[in-house]
N, C-alpha and C positions, 0 to 999 in steps of 0.2 A: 523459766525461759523456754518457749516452743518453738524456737526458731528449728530448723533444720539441725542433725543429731553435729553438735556442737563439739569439739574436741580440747580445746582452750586448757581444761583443769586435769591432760594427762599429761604424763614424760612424752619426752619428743620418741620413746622408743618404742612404748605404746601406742604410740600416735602414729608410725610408720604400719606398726603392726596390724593397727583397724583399719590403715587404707588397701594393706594387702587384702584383708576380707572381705570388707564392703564397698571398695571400689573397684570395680571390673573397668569401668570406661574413663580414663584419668579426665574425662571432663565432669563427673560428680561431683569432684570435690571446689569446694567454694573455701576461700582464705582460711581458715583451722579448721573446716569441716566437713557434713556430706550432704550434699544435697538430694537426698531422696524421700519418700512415703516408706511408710514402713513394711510393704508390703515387697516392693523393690530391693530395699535394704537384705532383707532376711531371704531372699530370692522365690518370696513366694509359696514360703515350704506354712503349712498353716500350724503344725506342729511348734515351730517356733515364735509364730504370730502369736500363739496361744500362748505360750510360756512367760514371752516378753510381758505381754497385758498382765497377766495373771502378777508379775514381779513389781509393774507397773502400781496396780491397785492394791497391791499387800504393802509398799514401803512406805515409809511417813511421810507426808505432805499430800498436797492434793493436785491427781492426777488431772492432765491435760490434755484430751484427744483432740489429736489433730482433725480435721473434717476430710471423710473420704477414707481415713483410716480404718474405720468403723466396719468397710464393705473390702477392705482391700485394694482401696484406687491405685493405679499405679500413678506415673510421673512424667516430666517430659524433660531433662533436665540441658537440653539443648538450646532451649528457651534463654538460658543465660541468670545470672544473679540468682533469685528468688523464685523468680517468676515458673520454673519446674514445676514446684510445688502447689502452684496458684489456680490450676487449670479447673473448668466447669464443673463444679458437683456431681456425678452422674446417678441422673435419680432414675430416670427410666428409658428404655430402649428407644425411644419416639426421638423425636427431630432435638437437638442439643442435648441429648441426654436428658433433657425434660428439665433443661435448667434455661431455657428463654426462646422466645418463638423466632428471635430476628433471622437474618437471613445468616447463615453461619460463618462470613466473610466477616461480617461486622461484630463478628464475638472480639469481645479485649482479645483476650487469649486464646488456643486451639482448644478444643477438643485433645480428650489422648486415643490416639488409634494404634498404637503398641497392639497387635494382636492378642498378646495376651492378657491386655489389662481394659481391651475399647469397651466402649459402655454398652453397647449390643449384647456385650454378657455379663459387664460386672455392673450392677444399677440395684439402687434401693428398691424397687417394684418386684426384682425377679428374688433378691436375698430373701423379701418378704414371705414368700410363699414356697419357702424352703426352711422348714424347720433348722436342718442342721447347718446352715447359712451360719458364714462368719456375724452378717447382726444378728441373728437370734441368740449366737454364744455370748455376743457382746453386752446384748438385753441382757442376759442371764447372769452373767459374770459381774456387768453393774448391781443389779438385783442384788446378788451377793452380798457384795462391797457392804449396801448401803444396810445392810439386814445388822451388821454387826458393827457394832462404836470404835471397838479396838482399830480398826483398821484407821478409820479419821483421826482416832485423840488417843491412840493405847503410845504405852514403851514398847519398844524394839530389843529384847535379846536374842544375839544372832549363837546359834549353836556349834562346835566342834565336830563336824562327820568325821568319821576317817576316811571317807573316799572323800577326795580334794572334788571332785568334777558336780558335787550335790553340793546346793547352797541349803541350808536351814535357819530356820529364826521363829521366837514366838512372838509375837504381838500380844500386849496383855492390856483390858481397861477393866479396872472394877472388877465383875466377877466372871468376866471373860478371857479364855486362854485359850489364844488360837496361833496353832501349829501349822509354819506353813513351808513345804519343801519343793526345790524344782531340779531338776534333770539337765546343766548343763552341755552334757553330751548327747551323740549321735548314735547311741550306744545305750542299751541295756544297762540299767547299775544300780547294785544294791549300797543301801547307807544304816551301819548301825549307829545310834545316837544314845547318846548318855540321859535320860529320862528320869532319872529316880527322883528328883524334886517335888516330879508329877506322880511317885506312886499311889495306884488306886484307882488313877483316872482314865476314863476311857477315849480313844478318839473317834471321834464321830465325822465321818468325811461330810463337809457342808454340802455339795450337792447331791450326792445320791443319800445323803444318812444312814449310808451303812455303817455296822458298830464294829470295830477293828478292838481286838484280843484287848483285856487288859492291861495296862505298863505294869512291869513292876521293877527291883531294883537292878534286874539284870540290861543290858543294852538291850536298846526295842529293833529290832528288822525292817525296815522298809526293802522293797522292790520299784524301780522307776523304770517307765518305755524309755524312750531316744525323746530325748525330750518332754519327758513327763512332769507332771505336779501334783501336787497335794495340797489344800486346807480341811486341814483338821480341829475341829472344836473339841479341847480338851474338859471334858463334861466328867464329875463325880454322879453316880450312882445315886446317893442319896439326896443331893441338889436337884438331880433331874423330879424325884420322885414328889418331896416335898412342895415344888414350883409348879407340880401339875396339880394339887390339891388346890392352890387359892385361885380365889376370882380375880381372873385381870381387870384393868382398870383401862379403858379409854375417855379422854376431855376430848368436846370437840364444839363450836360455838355455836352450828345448827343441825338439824336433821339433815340438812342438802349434803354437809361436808361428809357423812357417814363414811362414804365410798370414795374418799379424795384424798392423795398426797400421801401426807406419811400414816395420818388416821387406817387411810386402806391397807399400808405396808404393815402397819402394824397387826391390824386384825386377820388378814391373809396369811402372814410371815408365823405369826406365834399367838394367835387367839382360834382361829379357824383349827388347825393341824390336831392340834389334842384334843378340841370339842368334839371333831368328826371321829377322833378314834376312840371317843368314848360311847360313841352312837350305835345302837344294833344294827342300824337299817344301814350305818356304812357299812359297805358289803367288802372292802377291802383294807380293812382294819390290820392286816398281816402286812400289809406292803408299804413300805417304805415313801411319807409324801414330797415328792421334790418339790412341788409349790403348785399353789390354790390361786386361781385368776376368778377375777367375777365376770362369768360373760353375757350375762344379763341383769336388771336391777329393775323390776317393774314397781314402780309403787302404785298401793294398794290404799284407797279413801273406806279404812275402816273409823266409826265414830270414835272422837277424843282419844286416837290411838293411833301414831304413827308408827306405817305400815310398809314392807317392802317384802316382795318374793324376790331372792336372790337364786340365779342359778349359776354354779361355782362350777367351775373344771378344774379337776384334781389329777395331776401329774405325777407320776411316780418313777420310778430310779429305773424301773422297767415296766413291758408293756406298757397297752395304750391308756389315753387318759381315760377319766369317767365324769359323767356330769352328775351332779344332785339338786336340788330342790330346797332351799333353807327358807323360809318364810320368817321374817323377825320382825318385832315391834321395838317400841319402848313404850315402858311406865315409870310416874313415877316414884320413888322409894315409900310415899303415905297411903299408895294404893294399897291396899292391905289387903284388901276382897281378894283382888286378881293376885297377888304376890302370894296369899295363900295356898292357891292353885296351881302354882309354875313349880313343879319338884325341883332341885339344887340342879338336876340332870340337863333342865330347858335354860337354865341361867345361862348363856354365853360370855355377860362380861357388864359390870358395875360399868355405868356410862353418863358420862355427865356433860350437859347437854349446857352452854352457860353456866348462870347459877342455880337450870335443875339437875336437882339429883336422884338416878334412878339405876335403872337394869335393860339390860338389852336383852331380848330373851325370843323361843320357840315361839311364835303366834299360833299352834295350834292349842297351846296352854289355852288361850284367852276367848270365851266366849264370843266374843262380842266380834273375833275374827272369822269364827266358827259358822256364827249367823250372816255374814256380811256372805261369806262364801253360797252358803242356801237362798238367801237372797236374790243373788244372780244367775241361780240356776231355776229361780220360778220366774224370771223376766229376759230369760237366754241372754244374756246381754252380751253385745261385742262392746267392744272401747281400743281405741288408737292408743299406744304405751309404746315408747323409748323408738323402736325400729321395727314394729309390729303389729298386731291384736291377739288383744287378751279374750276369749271369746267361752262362754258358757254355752252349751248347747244341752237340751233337756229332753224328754219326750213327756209331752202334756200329760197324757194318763196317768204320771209318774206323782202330779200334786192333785191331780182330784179332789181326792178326799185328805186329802193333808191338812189339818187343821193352823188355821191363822199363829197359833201363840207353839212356837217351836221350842219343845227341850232337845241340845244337845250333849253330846258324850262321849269324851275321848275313851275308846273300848280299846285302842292300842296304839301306842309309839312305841314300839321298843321292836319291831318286828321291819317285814323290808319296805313296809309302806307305814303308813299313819291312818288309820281306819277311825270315822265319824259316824257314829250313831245320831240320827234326825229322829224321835217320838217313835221311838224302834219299828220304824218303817221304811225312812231309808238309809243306806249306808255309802258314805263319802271313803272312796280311798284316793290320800294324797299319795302319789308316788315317790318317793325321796330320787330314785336312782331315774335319771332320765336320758335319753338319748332322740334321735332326728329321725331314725327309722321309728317307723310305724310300732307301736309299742302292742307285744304279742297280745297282753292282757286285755288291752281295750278294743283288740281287731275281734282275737277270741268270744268275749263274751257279746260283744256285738252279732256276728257273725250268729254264733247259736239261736239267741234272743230272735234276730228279725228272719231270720233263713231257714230254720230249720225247726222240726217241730220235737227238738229236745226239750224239756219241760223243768228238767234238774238243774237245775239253776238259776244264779241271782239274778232277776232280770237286768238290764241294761235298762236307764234309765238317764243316761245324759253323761256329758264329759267336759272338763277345761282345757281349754287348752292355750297354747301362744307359739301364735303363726307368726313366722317372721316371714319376711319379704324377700325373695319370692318362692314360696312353695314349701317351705321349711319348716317343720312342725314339733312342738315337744307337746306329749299329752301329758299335763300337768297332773290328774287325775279324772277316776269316775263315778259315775253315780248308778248304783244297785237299786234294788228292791230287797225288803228285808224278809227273808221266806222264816214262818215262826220253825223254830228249831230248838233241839236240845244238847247242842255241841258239838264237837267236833267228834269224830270214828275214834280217834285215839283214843280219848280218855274213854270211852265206852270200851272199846277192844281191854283196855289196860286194868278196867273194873274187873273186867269175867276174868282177866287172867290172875287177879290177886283173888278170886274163889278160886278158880284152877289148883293154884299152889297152894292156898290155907287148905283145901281137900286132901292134898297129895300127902302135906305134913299129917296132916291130924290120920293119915290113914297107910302111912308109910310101912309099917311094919306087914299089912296084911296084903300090898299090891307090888309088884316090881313093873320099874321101867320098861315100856315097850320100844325093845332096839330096833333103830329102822335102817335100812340098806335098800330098802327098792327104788323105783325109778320117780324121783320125785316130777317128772316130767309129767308123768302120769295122771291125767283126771282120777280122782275118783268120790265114788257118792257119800253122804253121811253112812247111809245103811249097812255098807260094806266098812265101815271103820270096825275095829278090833270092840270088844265090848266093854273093855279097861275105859278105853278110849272115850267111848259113847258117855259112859258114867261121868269120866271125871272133867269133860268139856261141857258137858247139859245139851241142850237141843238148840237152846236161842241163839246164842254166838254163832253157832255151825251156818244156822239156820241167812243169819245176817251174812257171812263171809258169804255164802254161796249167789244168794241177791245181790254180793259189792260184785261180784266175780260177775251177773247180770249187768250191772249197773255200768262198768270199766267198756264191756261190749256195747251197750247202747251211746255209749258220749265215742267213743270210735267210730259206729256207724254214723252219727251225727257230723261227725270230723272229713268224713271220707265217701259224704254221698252229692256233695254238689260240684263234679268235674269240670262243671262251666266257670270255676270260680279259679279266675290263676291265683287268688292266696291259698284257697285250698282245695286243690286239684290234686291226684296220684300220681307218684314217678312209679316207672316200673326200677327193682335194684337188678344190678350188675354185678357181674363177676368181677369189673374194676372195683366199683362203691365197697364189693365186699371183703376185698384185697387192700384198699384203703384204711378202712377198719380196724384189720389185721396191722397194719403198720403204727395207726394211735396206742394200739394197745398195747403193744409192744412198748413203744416208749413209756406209757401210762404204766404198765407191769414195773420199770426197769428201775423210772421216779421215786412210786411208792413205796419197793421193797427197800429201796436209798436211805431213804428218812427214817425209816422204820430201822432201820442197823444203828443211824447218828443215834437215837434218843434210848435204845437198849440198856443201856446203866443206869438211866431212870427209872426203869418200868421194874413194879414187884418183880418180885424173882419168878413166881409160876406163870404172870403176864410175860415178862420176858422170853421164857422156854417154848412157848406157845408162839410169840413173835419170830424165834430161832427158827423153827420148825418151817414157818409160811416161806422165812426168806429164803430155806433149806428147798422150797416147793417150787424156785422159782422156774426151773426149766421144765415142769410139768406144769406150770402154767400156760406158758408159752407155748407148748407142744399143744396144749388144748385147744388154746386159741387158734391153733392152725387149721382146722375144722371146717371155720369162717369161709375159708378161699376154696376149700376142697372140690366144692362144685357149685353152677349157680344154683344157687334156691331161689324158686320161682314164688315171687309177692312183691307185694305191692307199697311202697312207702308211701305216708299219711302225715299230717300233721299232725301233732300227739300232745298230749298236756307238757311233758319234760320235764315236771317235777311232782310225780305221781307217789303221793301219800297220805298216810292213815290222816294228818292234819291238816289237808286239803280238803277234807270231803265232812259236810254235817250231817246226824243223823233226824230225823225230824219226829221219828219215834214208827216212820212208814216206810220212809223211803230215805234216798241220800240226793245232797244238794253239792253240786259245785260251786265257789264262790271265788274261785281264782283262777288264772292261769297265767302266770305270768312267766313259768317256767325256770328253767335253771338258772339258779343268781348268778354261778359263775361262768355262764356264757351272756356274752353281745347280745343285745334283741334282735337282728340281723340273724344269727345263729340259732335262736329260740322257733324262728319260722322256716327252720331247712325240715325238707319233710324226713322223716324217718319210719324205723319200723314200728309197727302199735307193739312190739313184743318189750321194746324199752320199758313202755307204762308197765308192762303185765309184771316182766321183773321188777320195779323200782316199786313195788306195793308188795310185793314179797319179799323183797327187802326190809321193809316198814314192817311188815308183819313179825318177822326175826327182829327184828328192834324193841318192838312192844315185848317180845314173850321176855327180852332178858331185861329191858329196861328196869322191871320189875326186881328182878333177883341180885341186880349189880348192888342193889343198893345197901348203905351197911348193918341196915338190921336183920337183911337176908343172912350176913358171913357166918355164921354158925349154922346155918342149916343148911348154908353150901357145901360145908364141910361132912356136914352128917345124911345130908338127907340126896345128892346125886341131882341135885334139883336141873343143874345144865342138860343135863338128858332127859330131864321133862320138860325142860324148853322147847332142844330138839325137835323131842316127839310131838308135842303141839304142834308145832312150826309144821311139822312133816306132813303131818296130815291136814292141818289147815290152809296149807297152801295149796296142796291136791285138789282139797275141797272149792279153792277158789278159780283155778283153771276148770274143772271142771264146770260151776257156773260161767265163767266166760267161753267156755269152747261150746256152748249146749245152745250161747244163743249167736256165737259168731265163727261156730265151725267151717264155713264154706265159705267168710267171705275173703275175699281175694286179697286183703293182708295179714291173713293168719296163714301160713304154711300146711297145704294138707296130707302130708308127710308129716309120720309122728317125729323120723329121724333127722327132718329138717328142723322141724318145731323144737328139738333138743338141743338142737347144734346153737338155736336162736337165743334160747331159753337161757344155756350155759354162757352163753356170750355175755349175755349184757346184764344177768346176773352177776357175773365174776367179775365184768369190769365199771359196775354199779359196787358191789364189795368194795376195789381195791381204792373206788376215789372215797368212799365209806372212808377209809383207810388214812388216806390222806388227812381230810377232813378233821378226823379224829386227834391226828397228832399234833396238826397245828391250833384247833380249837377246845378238845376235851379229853385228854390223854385215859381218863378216870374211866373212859368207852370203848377203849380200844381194843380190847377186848371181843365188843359184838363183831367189828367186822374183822378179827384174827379166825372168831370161831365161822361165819360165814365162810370166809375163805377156805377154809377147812373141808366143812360141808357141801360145798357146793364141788369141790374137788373129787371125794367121796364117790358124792351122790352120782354123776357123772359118768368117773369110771366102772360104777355098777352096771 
C-alpha cells in the first residue's frame, strides 16, 4: 500500500503520538493518516531521508518509491484529498518544471512553489549534475539493494543492542550475511551487539568496503552520527580468498546484451573489481572499488572475433575516479590456438553466449586484434562509434619500409601500459590508464619528435584516439619507432654493480671501505675519485654515468628551449611556489613517518631500529625542509619527464634513448604537465641509482656476506661517488642555463629538497607495495640527512 504514510495498524496512542511529530498543520492529515512526500514529512532534514530509504530497502518486501521522492519534491497538501501529493513531476527548471508545455492555467493541478521545495531548484536536471544529489544517493543505494539477493528473498533476524535508540538485523540468503544498523536518534550513539555466532567474520561496509576489525566472541562496538547507518557484508576470510581463485561464469543470449541489465550488473558489480586488482597496470590496486561504470563501449570489426574496447570509470571510497582501457573479445572454448595464448591472468570470465561456449578475455592476447589495430594505422582511418570517432592517425614515413606480412608481439602487459612489438620496428603502447586532458606521453613524445632536434628517442609515429563530441579527447594509444637497442640502464647499471660486489668480496680482507661525509652536492670527476674507488668500479660504468648525467641535460634543454609553446614554455618560481612546497612536504613528511610507526612490529627487528631512528628524525627533517622558503632562488621551472629512471631510459651500446614519459602514475595527467624544476629529474635518478646499488645486496643470497663483508657501506660509497660523478656530467653541459641554480648553495637547498622528499614517497611506496625494500629508502633517508648537514 503507497497510499500517503498510512496509520490504520497502530494504537490510537501511537497514533496521537505521530500526529504530534509529522503534523505541524492539522490540515495534513487525511482520515487515519498524513498526507505528505516524504521529504515534508521528515522536515527536509536529508540525514533522515537517508536513514528512512536505507530501512526502507533493507526490510522484506519490495520497496515502493513514490515519484518525486527520489529528488525530495515537496507537497501541497491544501489541495485537498489526495491530490497534495499529485502535483507535476519537477524535472527541470524551464516552463512546468519540464513536465508539459501548456499554458500553466491549464495544468490539472499547480505546480508547488513552496519556496523551499519550487522546482527552480529542486528538478531532476539540476540533482543530475550534482554528484552528491539526493538521486545520485538514490542511484547508488538502489545499485546496492540490487548487488545482493539477501535483501529481495534473505530471513530477517532482528538483533538485541543495548542502547534501545539503534535498530539492528541481519538479512541472510545462501551465503550472504548482511549486517544492517541505523541511528534512530539526533544524537551520537554507540551499540554494542552480541556477534559471536558470526566469530571469524569480518564486516565489510558495502559502500566504501572498508574492512572493520574482526568479530570475535566478545560484544562488537559500533559508533553512529545523528542518524547514521551501516550495511555490512559479513565476509570470512577464507571465502573471500577461495571466490577469487575461480573463473566467474556469465550466460547471456547475444554479444549486443554484453553491457545490459543484470548481465552488466553482474560483470561491473563482482567480475570487473577483482580482475582490475589483479592487473599491474591498475595503478590503484590499494584503494578501495566503490563501483565500475562503463562509460564507453566502442565495438571493434575484428575478423571471426567479437570485439569491444571498453572504457570503465572506477570509483573509490575516496579521491577521484580513474578511467582505464579494457579491450575484450570472445572465443570459443575449441579455439585452441588463441586459448593457448591468453595466460589464466587475460581470462576475465567463462561466457556463454547461447549455446556457445567460451571465454571472455584481454584482446590484446589475440593476434588477430593486434593486426586489426596496425591495419588502421597504415590507412589512418576515422569511423563514427557510439557518440564519437574512433580515429587512427599515423605519419607515412612510419610504414615505408614496413613489410606487407606483419609479425606481432606482446613484449608487455603487466606494466602501466601494454606495449606491441610490429617486426621489431614499430612499437604499439596501449594506454590502460586514460583521461580527457591531453595525455603527457603522447604531447611529450610528440613535441620532441616534430619540434625539436632531440634525436634520443622513440620517434613518434602515429596515435589512436576517440574523440567524443564536442572537443573531448582520450588517447587511447601510440605509435613509436623502434630504435635497435640493448635494454634498459637498469639492468646494465645492476650488471657492473654485481662485478662491484663479487670484487669487493673476493678482496675484502685486503681493502677497507671508503667512508664518505663530503658534500654529495658536489660535481666531481672520475680522475679525482680515491684510487680504492677507481679499481673497484672499472672505467665503463663511470664512463656511462657521466654521458646519462650528459644525456638528462640534453632532453632538459630540449624540454625548455621553445618558449613560444604554452605547453612548454618556462615559469619563472616564487618565493610563494617555494613556500607552497614547504607546506606539501610537511604534510608528506608527517603521512609517511605515520605508516611507517603502524607497520613497525612487522618489520625484522634491525629493519625496524633503523625505521625507529628515521621516525626519531622527524623534526630534523622538517627543520631541513625549511631551507626551501629561506630566500628566493632564482630559476626557472620546465616541463620535466616526472618519473626519471634508470628503467626509463635504453642503452643502445652508444648512446641512451627515451621511450616514455608518461610521468608520475600517481599523479592526474593534468598534474604530469605543471612545469616544475629540472632538479626533480636530477634527484629522481639518484634516487634509481641508490636503488640499483642495494637492489642488489637486499637480496637473500647476499645475507651472509651482509653480515661479514659491511657490504651497505660499499653501496654507500658507490652511490657517493656515482652520483657526484653524475651531476657533474649534467652541470658541465647545463651549468648556466637558467633552470639549473648558479649558486652552489641554492643548488643544495634544491638538490636536498626533492631528494628527501623523492625518499620519503620511496617510503610510502614501499610500505604499501614491498615491505621486503624498505629498507633502501630508511637508508636514503638517513644519507641524504647526513649528507646535508655536512
Amino acid at each position: 500500500n503507497h497510499d500517503e504514510l498510512t496509520l490504520e495498524m497502530v494504537t490510537d496512542e501511537e497514533r496521537d503520538y505521530m500526529y504530534k511529530v509529522y503534523t505541524k498543520d492539522p490540515q495534513a492529515k487525511i482520515n487515519v493518516g498524513i498526507r505528505h512526500r516524504l521529504a515534508p514529512l521528515l522536515e527536509n532534514n536529508r540525514s533522515k531521508i537517508e536513514l528512512m530509504n536505507v530501512l526502507l530497502f533493507s526490510l522484506p518486501g519490495t520497496p515502493i518509491i513514490y515519484y518525486g521522492d527520489e529528488i525530495g519534491m515537496g507537497d501541497n497538501f491544501y489541495l485537498g484529498d489526495r491530490d497534495g501529493v499529485r502535483t507535476p513531476m519537477q524535472w527541470t527548471a524551464d516552463r512546468n518544471a519540464g513536465f508539459s508545455l501548456a499554458n500553466p492555467q491549464k495544468l490539472y493541478l499547480p505546480l508547488i512553489i513552496d519556496p523551499e521545495y519550487k522546482y527552480e531548484s529542486i528538478n531532476v536536471e539540476t540533482q543530475q549534475m550534482i554528484s552528491s544529489s539526493l538521486l545520485w544517493w538514490m542511484k547508488r543505494i538502489i545499485g546496492m539493494r540490487k548487488k545482493y539477493r539477501a535483501f529481495g528473498r534473505g530471513e530477517i533476524e532482528f538483533l538485541s543492542p543495548t542502547n534501545s535508540k539503534v535498530i539492528a538485523f541481519i538479512r541472510s540468503y545462501e551465503n550472504e550475511e548482511i549486517l544492517v544498523l541505523g541511528n534512530l536518534s539526533r544524537f551520537s550513539q554507540p551499540a554494542e551487539l552480541d556477534l559471536e555466532k558470526y566469530k571469524g567474520y569480518t564486516p565489510v561496509e558495502v559502500f566504501s568496503h572498508n574492512r572493520f576489525p574482526e568479530i570475535s566472541e566478545r560484544p562488537y562496538l559500533f559508533t553512529l552520527s545523528p542518524y547514521g547507518y551501516y550495511w555490512f557484508v559479513l565476509e570470512k576470510e577464507r571465502d573471500r580468498v577461495e571466490g577469487e581463485t575461480k573463473i566467474p561464469v556469465l550466460n547471456i543470449d547475444s554479444w549486443n546484451n554484453l553491457l545490459k541489465n543484470r548481465t552488466l550488473q553482474k560483470l561491473s558489480g563482482q567480475i570487473l573489481p577483482p580482475y582490475l586488482k589483479n592487473r599491474r597496470w591498475f595503478e590503484s590496486s590499494g584503494r578501495n572499488i566503490q563501483e565500475i561504470r562503463i562509460r564507453e563501449s566502442l565495438e571493434v570489426k575484428v575478423k571471426k572475433m567479437p570485439t569491444r574496447i571498453i572504457i570503465l570509470e572506477v570509483t573509490f571510497n575516496e579521491g577521484l575516479p580513474e578511467l582505464y582501457q579494457l579491450p575484450v573479445s570472445f572465443t570459443l572454448e575449441e579455439n585452441e590456438n588463441l586459448l593457448n595464448d591468453v595466460p589464466k591472468r587475460g581470462i576475465i570470465a567463462k561466457l556463454n553466449i547461447g549455446d556457445q561456449n567460451g571465454y571472455l578475455f584481454d584482446s590484446v592476447y589475440a593476434e588477430a586484434f593486434r593486426e586489426h589495430l596496425l591495419a588502421n594505422f597504415r590507412r589512418s582511418t576515422k569511423r563514427e562509434v557510439v557518440a564519437g570517432e574512433l580515429q587512427y592517425s599515423a605519419e607515412k614515413s612510419a610504414f615505408e619500409n614496413l613489410e606487407l606480412e606483419i609479425r606481432s608481439e606482446l613484449v608487455s602487459t603487466e606494466h602501466r601500459q601494454t606495449i606491441i612489438a610490429y617486426n621489431n620496428e614499430l612499437l604499439l603502447k596501449l594506454y590502460r590508464k586514460l583521461d580527457q586532458t591531453y595525455n603527457p606521453d603522447v604531447e611529450t613524445i610528440k613535441f620532441l619528435s616534430k619540434r625539436t632536434g632531440f634525436k634520443n628517442i622513440s620517434t613518434y609515429a602515429g596515435t589512436v584516439s576517440y574523440n567524443i563530441k564536442p572537443g573531448k579527447t582520450y588517447y587511447l594509444g601510440i605509435l613509436q619507432q623502434i630504435e635497435e637497442n640493448q635494454g634498459e640502464v637498469w639492468d646494465h647499471v645492476k650488471d657492473s654493480l654485481e662485478r662491484y660486489f663479487e670484487d669487493i668480496l673476493t678482496s675484502i680482507q685486503e681493502i677497507k671501505v671508503e667512508r664518505v661525509h663530503g658534500d654529495i652536492y658536489e660535481p666531481l670527476a672520475y680522475e679525482n675519485f680515491p684510487d680504492t674507488i677507481r679499481e673497484t668500479t672499472g672505467i665503463i660504468l663511470p664512463e656511462r654515468i657521466y654521458q646519462l648525467g650528459q644525456f638528462t641535460a640534453e632532453l632538459h634543454d630540449a624540454l625548455s628551449q621553445h618558449e613560444d609553446d604554452q605547453d612548454f614554455d618556462k615559469e619563472e618560481s616564487s618565493l610563494h611556489y617555494q613556500r607552497s612546497l614547504f607546506s606539501g612536504l610537511q604534510t608528506l613528511t608527517r603521512t609517511s613517518l605515520e605508516k611507517l610507526k603502524h607497520i613497525l612490529e612487522d618489520l625484522p627487528d634491525d629493519v625496524a631500529q633503523e625505521a625507529w631512528e628515521v621516525i626519531g628524525m622527524k623534526n630534523e627533517i622538517l627543520n631541513s625542509f625549511k631551507d626551501i622558503y629561506d630566500h628566493r632562488i632564482p630559476v626557472m621551472k620546465i616541463r620535466t619527464h616526472g618519473d626519471f629512471h634508470l628503467k626509463q631510459i635504453l642503452w643502445t651500446g652508444r648512446e641512451y634513448i627515451m621511450n616514455s614519459f608518461e610521468g608520475d602514475p600517481s599523479k592526474s595527467f593534468s598534474e604530469r604537465r605543471i612545469r616544475r624544476s629540472a632538479m626533480r629529474d636530477l634527484a629522481a635518478m639518484i634516487r634509481s641509482l641508490h636503488y640499483a646499488a642495494y637492489s642488489n645486496i637486499i637480496s637473500p643470497e647476499y645475507e651472509q656476506q651482509r653480515k661479514e663483508g659491511d657490504l651497505e657501506a660499499w653501496a654507500e660509497t658507490w652511490h657517493y661517488y656515482i652520483s657526484r660523478l653524475y651531476i657533474k656530467g649534467y652541470l658541465d653541459k647545463a651549468e648556466k642555463r637558467d633552470y639549473v641554480p648558479q649558486n652552489h648553495e641554492d643548488f643544495k637547498i634544491l638538490m636536498h629538497t626533492f631528494l628527501l622528499e623523492k625518499a620519503l614517497s620511496e617510503l610510502n611506496y614501499e610500505i604499501e607495495n614491498r615491505p621486503e625494500w624498505l629498507i633502501i629508502p630508511i637508508r636514503g633517508i638517513k644519507a641524504i640527512l647526513k649528507h646535508y648537514n655536512n
